[in-house]
Kinemage of the C-alpha trace (Angstrom):
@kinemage 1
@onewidth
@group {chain A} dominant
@subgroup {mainchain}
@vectorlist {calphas} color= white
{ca unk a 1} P 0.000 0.000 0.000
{ca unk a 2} L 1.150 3.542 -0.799
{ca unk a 3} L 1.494 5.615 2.321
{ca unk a 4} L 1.738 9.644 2.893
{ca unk a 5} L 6.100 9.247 3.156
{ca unk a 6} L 5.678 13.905 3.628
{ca unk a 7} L 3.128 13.397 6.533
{ca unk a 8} L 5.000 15.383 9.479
{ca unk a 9} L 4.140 13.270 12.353
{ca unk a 10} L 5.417 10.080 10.636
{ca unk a 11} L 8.779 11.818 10.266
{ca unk a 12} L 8.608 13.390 13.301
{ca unk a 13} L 7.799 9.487 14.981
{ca unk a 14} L 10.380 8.062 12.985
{ca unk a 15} L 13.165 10.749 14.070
{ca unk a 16} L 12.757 10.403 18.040
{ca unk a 17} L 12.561 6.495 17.841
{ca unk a 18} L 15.345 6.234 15.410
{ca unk a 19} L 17.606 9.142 15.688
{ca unk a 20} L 20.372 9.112 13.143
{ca unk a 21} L 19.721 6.286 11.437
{ca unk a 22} L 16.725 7.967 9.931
{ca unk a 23} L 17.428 10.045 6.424
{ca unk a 24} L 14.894 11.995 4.650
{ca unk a 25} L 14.299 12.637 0.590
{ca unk a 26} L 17.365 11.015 -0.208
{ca unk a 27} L 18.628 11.701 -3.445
{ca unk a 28} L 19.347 7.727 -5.218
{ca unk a 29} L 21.808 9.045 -8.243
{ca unk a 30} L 23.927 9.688 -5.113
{ca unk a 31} L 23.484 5.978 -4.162
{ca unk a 32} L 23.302 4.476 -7.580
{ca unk a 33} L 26.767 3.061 -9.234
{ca unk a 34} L 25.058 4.070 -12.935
{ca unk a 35} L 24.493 7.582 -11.445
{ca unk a 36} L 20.593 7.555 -11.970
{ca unk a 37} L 17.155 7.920 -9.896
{ca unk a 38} L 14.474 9.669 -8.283
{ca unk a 39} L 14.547 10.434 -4.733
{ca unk a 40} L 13.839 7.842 -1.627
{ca unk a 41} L 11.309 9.393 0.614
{ca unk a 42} L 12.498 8.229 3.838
{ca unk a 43} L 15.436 5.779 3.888
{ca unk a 44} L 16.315 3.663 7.788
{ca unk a 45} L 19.807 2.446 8.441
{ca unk a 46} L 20.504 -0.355 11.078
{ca unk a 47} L 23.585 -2.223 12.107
{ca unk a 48} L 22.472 -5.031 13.316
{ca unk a 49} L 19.129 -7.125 14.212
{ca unk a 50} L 18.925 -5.487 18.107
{ca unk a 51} L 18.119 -2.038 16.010
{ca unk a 52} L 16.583 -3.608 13.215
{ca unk a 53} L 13.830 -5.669 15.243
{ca unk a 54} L 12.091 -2.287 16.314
{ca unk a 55} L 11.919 -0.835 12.654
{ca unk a 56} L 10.137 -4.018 11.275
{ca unk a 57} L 7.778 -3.172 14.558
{ca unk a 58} L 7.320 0.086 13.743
{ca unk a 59} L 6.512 -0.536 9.920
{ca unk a 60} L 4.644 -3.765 10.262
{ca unk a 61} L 2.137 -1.210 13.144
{ca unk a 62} L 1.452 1.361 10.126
{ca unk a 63} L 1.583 -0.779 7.287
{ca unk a 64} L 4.510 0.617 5.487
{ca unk a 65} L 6.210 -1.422 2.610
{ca unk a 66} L 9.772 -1.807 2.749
{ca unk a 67} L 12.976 -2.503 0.593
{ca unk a 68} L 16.202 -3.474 1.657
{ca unk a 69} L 19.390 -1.673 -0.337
{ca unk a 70} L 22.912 -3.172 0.040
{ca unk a 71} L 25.634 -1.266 -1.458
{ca unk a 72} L 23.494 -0.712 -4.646
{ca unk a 73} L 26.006 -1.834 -6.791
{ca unk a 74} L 23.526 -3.698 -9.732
{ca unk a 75} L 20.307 -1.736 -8.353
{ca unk a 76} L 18.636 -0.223 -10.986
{ca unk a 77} L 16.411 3.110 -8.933
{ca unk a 78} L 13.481 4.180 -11.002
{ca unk a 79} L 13.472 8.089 -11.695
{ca unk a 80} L 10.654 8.644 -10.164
{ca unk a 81} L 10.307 8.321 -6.333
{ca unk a 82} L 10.215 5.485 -4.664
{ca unk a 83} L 6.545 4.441 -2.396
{ca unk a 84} L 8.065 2.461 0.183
{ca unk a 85} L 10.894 2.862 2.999
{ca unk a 86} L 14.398 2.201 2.309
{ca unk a 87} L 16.252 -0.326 4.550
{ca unk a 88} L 20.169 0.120 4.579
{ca unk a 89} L 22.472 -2.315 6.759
{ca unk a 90} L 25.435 -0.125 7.890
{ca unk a 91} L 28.686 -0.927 9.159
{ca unk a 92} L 28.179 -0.180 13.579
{ca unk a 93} L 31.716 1.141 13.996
{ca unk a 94} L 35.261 1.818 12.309
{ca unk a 95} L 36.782 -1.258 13.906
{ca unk a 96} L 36.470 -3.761 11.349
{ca unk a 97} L 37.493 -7.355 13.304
{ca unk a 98} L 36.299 -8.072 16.602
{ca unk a 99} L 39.625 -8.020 19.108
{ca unk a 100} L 38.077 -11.140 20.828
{ca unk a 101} L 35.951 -13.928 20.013
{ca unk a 102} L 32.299 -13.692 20.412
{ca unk a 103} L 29.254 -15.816 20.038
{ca unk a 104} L 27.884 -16.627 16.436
{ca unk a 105} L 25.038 -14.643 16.976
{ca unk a 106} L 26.607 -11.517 18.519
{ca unk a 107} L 24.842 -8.313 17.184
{ca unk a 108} L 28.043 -7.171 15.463
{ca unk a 109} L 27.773 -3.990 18.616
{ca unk a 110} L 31.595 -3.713 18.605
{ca unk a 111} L 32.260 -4.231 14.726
{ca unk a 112} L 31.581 -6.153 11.399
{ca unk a 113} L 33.438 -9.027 11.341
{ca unk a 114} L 34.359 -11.854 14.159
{ca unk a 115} L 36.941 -14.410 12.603
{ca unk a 116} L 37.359 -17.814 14.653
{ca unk a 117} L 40.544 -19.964 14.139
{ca unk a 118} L 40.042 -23.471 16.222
{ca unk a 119} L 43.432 -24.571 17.316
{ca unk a 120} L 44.962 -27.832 15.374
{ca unk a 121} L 42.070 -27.779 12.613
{ca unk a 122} L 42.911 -26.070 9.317
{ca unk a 123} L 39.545 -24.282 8.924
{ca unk a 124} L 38.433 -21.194 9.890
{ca unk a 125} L 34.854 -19.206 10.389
{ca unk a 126} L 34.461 -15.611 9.831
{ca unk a 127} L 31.084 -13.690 10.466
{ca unk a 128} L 29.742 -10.977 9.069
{ca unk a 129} L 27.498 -8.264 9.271
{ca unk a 130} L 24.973 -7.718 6.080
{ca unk a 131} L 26.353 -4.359 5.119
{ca unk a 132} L 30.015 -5.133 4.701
{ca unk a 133} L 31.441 -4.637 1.199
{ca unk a 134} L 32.919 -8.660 -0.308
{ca unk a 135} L 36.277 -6.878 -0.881
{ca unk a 136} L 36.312 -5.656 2.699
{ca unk a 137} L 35.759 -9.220 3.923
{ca unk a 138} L 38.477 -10.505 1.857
{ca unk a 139} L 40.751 -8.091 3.070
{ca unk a 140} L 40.235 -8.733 6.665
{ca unk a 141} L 40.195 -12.881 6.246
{ca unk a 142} L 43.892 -12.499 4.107
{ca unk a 143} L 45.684 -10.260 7.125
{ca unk a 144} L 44.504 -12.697 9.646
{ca unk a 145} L 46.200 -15.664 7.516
{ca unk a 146} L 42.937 -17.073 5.995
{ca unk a 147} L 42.171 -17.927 2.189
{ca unk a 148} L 39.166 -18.939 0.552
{ca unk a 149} L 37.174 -15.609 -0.237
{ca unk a 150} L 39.425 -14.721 -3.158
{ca unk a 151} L 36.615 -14.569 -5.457
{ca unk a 152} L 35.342 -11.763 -3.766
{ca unk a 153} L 37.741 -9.690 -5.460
{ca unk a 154} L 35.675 -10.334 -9.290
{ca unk a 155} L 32.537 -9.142 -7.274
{ca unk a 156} L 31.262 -5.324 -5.950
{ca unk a 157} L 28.581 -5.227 -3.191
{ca unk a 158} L 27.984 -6.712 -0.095
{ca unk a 159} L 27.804 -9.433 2.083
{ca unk a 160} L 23.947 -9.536 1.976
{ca unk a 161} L 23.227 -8.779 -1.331
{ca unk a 162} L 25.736 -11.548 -2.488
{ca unk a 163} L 24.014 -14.237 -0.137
{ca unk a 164} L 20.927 -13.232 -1.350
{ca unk a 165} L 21.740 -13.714 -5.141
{ca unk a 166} L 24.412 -16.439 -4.563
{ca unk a 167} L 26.375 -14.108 -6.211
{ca unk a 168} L 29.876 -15.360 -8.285
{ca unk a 169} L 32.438 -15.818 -11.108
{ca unk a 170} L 32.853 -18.494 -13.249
{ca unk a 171} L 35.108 -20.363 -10.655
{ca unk a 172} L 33.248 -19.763 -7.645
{ca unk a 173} L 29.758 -18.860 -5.585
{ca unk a 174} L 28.778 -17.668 -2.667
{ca unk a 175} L 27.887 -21.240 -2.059
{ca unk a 176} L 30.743 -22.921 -2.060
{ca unk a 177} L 31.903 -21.153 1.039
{ca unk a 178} L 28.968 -20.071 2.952
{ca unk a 179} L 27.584 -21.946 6.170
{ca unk a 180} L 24.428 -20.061 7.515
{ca unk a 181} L 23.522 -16.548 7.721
{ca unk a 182} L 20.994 -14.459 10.061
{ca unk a 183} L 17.638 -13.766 7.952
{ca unk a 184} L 14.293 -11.547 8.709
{ca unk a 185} L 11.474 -14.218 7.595
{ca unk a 186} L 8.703 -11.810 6.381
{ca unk a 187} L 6.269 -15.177 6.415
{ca unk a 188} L 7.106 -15.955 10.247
{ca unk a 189} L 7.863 -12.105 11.072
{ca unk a 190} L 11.250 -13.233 13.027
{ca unk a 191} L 14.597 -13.795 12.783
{ca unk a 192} L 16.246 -17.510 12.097
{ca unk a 193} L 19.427 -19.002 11.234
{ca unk a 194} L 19.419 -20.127 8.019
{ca unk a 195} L 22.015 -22.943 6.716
{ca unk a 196} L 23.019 -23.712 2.987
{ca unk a 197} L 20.137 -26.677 2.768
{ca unk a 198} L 17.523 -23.966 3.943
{ca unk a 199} L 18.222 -21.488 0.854
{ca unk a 200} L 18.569 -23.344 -1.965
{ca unk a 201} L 21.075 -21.576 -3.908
{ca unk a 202} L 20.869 -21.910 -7.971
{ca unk a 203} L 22.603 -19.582 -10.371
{ca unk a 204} L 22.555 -16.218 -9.049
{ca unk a 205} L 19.224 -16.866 -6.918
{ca unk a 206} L 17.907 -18.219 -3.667
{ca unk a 207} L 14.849 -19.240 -2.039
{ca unk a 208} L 14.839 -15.562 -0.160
{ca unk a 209} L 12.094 -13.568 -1.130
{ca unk a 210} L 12.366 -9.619 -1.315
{ca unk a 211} L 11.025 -8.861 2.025
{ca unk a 212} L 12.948 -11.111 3.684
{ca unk a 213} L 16.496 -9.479 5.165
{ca unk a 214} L 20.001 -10.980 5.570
{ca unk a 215} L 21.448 -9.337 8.863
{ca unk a 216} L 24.707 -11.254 8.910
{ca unk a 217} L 26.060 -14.174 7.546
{ca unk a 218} L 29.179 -17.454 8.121
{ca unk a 219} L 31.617 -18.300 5.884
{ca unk a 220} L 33.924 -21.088 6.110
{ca unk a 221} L 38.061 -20.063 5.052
{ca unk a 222} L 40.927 -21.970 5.590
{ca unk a 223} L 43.848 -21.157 7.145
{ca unk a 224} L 47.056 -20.487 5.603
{ca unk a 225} L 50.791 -19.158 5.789
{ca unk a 226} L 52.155 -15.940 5.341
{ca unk a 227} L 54.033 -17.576 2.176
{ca unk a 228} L 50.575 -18.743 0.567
{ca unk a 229} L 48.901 -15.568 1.719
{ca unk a 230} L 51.830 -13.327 -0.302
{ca unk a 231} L 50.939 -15.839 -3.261
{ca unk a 232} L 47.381 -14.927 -2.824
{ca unk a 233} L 47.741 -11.164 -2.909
{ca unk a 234} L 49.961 -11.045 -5.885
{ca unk a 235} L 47.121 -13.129 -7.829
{ca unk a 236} L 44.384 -10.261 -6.431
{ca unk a 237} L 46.357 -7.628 -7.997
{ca unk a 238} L 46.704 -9.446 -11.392
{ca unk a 239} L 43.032 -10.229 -11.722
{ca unk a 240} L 42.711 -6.511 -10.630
{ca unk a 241} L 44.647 -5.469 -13.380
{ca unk a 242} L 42.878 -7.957 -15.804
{ca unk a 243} L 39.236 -6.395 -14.729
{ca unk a 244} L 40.487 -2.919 -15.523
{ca unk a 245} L 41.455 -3.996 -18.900
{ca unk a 246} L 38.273 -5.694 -19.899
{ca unk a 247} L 36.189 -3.919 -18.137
{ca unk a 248} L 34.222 -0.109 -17.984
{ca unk a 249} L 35.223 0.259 -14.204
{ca unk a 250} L 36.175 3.634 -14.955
{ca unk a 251} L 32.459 4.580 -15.775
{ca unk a 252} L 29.167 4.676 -14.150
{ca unk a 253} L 27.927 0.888 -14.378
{ca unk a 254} L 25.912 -1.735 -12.538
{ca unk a 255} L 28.514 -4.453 -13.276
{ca unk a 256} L 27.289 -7.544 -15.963
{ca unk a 257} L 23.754 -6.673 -17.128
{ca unk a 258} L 23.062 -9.650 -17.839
{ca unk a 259} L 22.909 -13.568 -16.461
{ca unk a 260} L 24.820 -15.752 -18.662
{ca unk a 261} L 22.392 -18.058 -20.262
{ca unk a 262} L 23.390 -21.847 -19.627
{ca unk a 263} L 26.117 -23.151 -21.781
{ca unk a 264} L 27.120 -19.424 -23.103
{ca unk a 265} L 28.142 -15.855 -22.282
{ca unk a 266} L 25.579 -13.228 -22.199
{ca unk a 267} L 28.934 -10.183 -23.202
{ca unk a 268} L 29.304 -13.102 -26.587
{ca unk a 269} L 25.654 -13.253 -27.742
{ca unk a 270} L 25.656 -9.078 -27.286
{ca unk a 271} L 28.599 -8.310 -29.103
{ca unk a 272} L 27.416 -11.272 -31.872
{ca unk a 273} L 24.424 -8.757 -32.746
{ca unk a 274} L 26.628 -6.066 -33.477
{ca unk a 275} L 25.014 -4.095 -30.367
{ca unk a 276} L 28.875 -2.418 -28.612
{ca unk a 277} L 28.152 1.116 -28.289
{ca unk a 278} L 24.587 1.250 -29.047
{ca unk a 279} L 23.000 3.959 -26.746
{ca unk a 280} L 19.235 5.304 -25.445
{ca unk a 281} L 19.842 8.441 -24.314
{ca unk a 282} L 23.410 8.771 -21.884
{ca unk a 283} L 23.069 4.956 -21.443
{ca unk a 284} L 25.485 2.551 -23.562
{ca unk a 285} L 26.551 -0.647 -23.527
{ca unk a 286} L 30.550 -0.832 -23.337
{ca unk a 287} L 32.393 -0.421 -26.227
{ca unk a 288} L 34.899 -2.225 -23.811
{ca unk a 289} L 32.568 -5.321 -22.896
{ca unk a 290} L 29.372 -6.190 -24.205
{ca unk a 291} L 27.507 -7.225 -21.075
{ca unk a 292} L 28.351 -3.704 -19.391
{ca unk a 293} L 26.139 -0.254 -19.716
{ca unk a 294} L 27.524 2.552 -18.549
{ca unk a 295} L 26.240 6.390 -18.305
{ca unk a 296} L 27.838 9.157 -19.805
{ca unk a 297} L 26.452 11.380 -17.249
{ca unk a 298} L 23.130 12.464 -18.627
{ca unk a 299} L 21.329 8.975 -18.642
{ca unk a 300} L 17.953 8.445 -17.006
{ca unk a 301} L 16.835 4.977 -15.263
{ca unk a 302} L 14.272 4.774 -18.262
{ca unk a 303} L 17.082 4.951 -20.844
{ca unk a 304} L 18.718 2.256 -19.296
{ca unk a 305} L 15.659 -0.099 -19.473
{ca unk a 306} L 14.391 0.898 -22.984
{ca unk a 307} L 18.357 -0.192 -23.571
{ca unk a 308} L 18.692 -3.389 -21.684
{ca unk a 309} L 15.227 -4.027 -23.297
{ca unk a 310} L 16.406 -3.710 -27.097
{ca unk a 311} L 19.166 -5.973 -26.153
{ca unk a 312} L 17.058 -8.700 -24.936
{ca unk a 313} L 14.823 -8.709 -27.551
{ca unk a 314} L 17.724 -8.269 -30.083
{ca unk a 315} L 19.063 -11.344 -28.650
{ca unk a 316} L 16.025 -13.256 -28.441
{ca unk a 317} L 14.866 -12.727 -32.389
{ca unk a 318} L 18.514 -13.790 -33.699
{ca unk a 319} L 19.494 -16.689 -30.921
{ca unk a 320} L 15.607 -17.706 -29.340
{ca unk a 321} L 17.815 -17.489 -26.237
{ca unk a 322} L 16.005 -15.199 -23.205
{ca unk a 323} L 18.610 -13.349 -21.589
{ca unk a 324} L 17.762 -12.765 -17.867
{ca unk a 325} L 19.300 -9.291 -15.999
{ca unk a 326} L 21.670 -9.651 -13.223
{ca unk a 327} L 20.668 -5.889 -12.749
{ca unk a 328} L 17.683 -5.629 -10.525
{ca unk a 329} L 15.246 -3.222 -10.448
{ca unk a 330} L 14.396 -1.167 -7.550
């Protein structure tokens, strides 16, 4: 249901329950990584699920619809403004790694990540809070002497966007080294521990639906030496190096536009139409790689679907293969 977002005594509610982690006409371009968008009427930041719990309350009591936003980073915003409350996970402090272990389902209070190293065993655990960025969690598993999240590095956004999509590279998925996360049911209206059985994880999907909210999630890393770490790094920067070469990552973009269809590349059947640099408006797809748009600056959110539109229909007529968007819209 559409609600009254400008009513004054809703704001004013929201402001002395929530404080600062309530913002008000928020402008998206400033959010979106293609630079395009209307405006967010009220967005609500939380940390963790102690300050989360009493926002669901709060909504659920006036019936106000709700959308959760990770880093944004393959978020398409509409121009127009949005009819519904932004959620945001945040980080809750500057500390990024726990300085002592904590239970599993800590609220994250002190900081973002809690990394566990059982003596003898070769494995490790690292948890983390929704909002932190993949590289970020990378990072912080390689300087405590841990491997395993190296993939991260081929992926932008955050830790619950990516368990929410089983996001990945052709190597690896967020499967392959997740163990459970925290999750918001909307259906049962409380938070549970989900494990890799309980969400189902396919190509870029799961069985979470949109309501429904990572808070923090598990992944399993193994532990490693300061020789194999070094080795690690040096392959991070390479594969750095090889993105900026293929890809736009110098312009506005939502990362690949596209799912790869099974058995082929969504970039190959693009750039077999003839479509590199075709435009709507300031939206194009890459002249550097196919399966990238990017904005020149003056693009709209409804150039960039009439675009990714043309493609998928261009596709479709000369292959009769459906091409999917990894970019969601908002």
């Amino acid at each position: 249901m559409k609600s009254n977002f400008a009513n004054p005594k809703l704001r004013a509610e929201l402001r002395s329950l929530f404080a600062q982690q309530v913002h008000e006409d928020v402008q998206l371009r400033n959010l979106s990584y293609l630079k395009t968008g209307g405006h967010a009427p009220l967005l609500l930041e939380f940390s963790h699920e102690h300050n989360l719990i009493p926002i669901l309350s709060l909504l659920q009591a006036k019936g106000l619809n709700y959308k959760v936003l990770g880093l944004g980073t393959n978020i398409l915003f509409p121009d127009s403004p949005l009819d519904f409350i932004v959620l945001k996970p945040v980080l809750p402090s500057k500390q990024l790694l726990a300085p002592a272990a904590m239970p599993a389902t800590s609220n994250f209070a002190a900081s973002p990540a809690q990394l566990y190293k059982e003596e003898g065993m070769k494995t490790a655990t690292l948890h983390v809070t929704a909002g932190l960025a993949l590289i970020r969690a990378l990072r912080i598993a390689q300087s405590h002497g841990c491997l395993g999240l190296e993939f991260f590095l081929g992926i932008p956004g955050s830790v619950g966007g990516a368990v929410r999509m089983n996001a990945g590279v052709a190597e690896r998925e967020i499967k392959d080294v997740f163990v459970s996360a925290r999750v918001f049911l909307q259906s049962q209206r409380h938070i549970r521990t989900l494990y890799k059985k309980d969400l189902r994880f396919g190509y870029r999907k799961s069985k979470l639906k949109t309501a429904d909210i990572v808070v923090s999630a598990t992944f399993r890393l193994q532990q490693a030496n300061a020789a194999e770490i070094q080795i690690a790094k040096k392959r991070n920067l390479q594969k750095l190096a090889e993105r900026r070469e293929k890809q736009p990552l110098a312009k506005p973009s939502l990362g690949s536009a596209f799912k790869n269809p099974p058995g082929n590349y969504a970039g190959k059947l693009i750039e077999a139409c003839g479509l590199k640099g075709r435009s709507r408006g300031g939206i194009a797809i890459s002249s550097k790689h196919a399966n990238f748009i990017v904005n020149d600056g003056s693009g709209s959110a409804q150039d960039a679907k009439a675009l990714l539109d043309e493609v998928a229909e261009t596709v479709w007529n000369r292959f009769s293969i459906r091409l999917a968007t990894e970019i969601v819209f908002f």
